[in-house]
C-alpha positions in Angstrom: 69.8 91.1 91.4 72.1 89.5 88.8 74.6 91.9 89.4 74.3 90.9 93.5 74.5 87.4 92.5 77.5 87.9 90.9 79.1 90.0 93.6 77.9 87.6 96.6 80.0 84.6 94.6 83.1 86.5 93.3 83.7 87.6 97.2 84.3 84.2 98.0 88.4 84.5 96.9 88.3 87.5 98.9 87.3 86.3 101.6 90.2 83.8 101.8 93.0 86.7 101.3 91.2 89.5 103.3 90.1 89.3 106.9 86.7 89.9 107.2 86.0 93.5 108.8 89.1 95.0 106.5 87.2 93.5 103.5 84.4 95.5 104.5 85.6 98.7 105.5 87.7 99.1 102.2 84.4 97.9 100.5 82.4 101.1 102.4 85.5 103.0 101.5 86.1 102.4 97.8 82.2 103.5 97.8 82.6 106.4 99.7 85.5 107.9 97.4 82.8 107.1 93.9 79.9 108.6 95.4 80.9 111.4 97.4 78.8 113.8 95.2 76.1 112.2 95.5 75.9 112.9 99.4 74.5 116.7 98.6 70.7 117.0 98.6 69.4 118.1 95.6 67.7 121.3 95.0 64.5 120.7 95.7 64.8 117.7 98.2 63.1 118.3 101.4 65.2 118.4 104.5 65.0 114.8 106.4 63.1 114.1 109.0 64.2 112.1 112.1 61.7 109.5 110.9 64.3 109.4 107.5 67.3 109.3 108.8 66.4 106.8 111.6 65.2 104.4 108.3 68.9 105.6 106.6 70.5 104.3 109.9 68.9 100.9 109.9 68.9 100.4 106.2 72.8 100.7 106.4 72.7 99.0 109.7 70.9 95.6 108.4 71.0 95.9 104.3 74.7 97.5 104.5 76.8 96.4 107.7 75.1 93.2 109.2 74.3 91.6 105.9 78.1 92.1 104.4 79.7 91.0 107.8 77.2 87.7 107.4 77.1 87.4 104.1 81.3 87.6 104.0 81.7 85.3 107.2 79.3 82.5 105.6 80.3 82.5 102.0 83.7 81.8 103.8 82.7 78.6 105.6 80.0 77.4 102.9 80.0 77.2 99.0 78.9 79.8 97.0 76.5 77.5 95.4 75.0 76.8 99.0 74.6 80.3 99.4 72.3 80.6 96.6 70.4 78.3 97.3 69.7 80.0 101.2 69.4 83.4 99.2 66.5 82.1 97.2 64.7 82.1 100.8 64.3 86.2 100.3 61.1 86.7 98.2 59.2 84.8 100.9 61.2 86.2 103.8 60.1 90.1 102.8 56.5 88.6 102.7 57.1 86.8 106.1 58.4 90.1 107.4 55.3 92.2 105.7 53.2 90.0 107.5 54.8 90.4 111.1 55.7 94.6 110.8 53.6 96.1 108.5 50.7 93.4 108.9 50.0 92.6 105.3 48.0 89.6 104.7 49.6 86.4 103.2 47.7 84.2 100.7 47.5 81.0 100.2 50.4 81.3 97.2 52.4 83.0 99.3 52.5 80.7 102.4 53.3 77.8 100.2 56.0 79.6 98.7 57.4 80.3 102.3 57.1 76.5 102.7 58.7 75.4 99.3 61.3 78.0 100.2 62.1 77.2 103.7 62.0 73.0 102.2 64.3 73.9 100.1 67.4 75.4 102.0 66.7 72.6 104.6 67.1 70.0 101.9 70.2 71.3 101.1 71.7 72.3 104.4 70.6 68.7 105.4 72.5 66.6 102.5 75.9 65.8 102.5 77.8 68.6 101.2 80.0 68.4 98.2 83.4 68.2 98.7 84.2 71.8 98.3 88.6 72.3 98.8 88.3 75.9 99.5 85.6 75.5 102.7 87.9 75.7 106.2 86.1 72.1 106.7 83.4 69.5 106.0 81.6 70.6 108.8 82.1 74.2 109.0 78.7 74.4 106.7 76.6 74.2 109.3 77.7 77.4 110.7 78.3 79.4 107.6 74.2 78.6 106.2 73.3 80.0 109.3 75.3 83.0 108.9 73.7 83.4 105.4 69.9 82.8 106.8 71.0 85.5 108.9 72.0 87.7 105.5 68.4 86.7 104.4 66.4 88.2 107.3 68.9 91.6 107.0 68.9 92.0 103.0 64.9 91.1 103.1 64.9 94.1 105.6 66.7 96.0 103.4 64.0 95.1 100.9 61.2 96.7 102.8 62.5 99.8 104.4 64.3 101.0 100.9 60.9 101.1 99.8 59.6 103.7 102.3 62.6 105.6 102.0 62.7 106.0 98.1 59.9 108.7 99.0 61.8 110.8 100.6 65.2 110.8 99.5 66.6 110.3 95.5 68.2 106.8 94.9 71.6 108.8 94.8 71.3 109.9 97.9 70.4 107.0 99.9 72.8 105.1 97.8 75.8 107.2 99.3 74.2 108.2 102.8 74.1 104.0 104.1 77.5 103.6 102.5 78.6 106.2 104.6 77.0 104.7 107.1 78.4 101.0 106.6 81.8 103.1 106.8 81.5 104.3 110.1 80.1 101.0 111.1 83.2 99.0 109.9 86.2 101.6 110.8 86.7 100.6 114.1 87.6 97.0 113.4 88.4 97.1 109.8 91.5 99.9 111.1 92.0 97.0 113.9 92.6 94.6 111.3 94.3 96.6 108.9 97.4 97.3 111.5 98.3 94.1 111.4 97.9 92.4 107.9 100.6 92.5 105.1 98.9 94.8 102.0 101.9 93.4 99.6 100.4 90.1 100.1 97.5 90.4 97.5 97.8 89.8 94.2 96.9 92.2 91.8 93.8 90.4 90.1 92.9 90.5 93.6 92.8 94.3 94.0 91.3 94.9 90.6 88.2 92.2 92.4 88.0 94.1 95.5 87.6 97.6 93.3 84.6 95.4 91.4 83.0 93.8 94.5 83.2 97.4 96.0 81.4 99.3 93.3 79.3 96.6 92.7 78.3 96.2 96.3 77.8 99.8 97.5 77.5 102.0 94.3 75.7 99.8 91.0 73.6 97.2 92.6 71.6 99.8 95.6 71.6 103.1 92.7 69.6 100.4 90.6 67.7 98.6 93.5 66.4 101.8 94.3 65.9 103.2 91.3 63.2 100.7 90.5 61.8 100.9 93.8 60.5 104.3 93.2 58.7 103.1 89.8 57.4 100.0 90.6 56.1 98.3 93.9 58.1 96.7 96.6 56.0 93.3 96.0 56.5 93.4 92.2 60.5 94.0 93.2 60.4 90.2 94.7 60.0 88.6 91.2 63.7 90.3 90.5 65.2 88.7 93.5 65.4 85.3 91.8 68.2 86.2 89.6 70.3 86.7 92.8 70.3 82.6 93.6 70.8 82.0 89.8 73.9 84.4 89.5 75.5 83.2 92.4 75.0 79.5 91.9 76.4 79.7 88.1 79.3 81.4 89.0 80.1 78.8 91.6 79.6 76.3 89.4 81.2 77.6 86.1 84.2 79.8 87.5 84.5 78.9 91.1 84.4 75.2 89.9 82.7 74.3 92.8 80.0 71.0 92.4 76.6 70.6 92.9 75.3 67.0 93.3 71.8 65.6 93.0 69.9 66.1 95.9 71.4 69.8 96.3 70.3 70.4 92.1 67.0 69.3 93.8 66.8 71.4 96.8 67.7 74.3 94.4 64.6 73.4 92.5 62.3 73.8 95.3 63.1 76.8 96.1 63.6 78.5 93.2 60.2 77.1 93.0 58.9 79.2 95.5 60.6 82.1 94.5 58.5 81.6 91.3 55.1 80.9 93.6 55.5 84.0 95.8 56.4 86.2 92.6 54.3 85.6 89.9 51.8 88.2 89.4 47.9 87.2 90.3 45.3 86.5 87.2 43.1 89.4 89.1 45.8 91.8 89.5 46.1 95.0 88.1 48.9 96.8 87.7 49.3 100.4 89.3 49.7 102.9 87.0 53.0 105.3 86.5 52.5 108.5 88.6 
């Protein structure tokens, strides 16, 4: 999660060079080329079901596809800072979603977490934001939060259904199967965009970014988010989601130089106060033991 944080904040530079669809699809593709061994089943993998690879579909649609095209578009128009803040929302959005699809029951804790949560990115979407010179406009921040509460609902998605699918299929595996996925997704417009824009343009710091934001994004970040899924469970995963707002908020701040005044320090306390609520493990709980 601190390696998402960091990725979610460095693509903001990108994002300012790279039109949005071309950034993805050489995202997918840089990821494609790394893990292309890791698309063979291993030995003793069952074959999937259609159940599995409807889940691989979606997981790559929302976690892969929708949530970079969101993510990109409202990191554009909003601060990196700002999105951390909105991405703190996620611990209590996968419960929120628990609750609606897979009708698990939310306690007390949890449901004022969800409202500490949902408080908090108000606050901050509501206060005047900072003067920020690399947002298109003072205004435009209204748009890109919502395109980031949008990247909440598809990464908190993500959340859930990588957990089912960690049963069936090795970390590798899914790891390279949505990239694919996210590839075919973004070809059609990311070629569109690609026949028009000037390559010689970028910089080559900015390259040597897009190779880190790539394997970051598609290869590191999902081998190890699933990985842990398979060893630990999904609701325990949560308490790990808070390094995501941290990340990305200190590298706004400290290498972006963007600022962060005193209401938003606030807002960020709230919710990052009910990341902490939803999270923290119950007095009464007991852990589930390795199998």
């Amino acid at each position: 999660m601190a390696l998402v944080g960091s990725y979610v904040a460095l693509s903001k530079p990108l994002t300012l060079i790279l039109p949005i669809f071309l950034l993805a699809w050489l995202r997918f593709g840089i990821g494609a080329v790394a893990m292309l061994r890791w698309t063979r089943a291993a030995p003793d993998e069952p074959r999937m079901s259609s159940a599995t690879k409807r889940l691989v579909f979606l997981e790559s649609l929302l976690g892969n596809f929708l949530f970079s095209i969101l993510m990109l578009n409202g990191v554009k128009l909003t601060s990196v800072v700002a999105t951390g803040v909105i991405m703190s929302g996620i611990p209590a959005c996968v419960a929120l979603l628990s609750w609606i699809f897979l009708r698990e029951r939310i306690s007390g804790r949890v449901a004022a977490a969800i409202v500490l949560a949902v408080a908090g990115i108000a606050m901050f979407t509501l206060a005047r934001p900072a003067t920020d010179p690399a947002s298109a406009s003072a205004g435009s921040h209204w748009l890109g939060n919502l395109l980031i509460i949008g990247a909440v609902f598809c990464e908190s998605a993500y959340a859930v259904i990588g957990k089912k699918l960690t049963g069936a299929l090795s970390a590798r595996r899914i790891s390279a199967l949505i990239n694919l996925w996210g590839l075919a997704l973004a070809t059609p417009l990311g070629l569109y965009q690609a026949m028009s824009f000037n390559f010689s343009s970028v910089p080559a710091v900015d390259w040597l970014l897009l190779v880190f934001y790539a394997l970051a994004a598609s290869v590191w970040t999902v081998w190890l988010w699933m990985t842990g899924l398979r060893t630990i469970p999904a609701a325990h995963a949560g308490l790990f989601t808070v390094m995501l707002p941290i990340t990305a908020a200190a590298v706004g701040v400290l290498f972006l130089g963007e600022p962060m005044t005193g209401v938003q320090m606030l807002a960020f306390g709230i919710a990052l106060a009910g990341v902490v609520l939803a999270t923290l493990p119950s007095s009464n709980t007991t852990p589930n033991p390795a199998h």
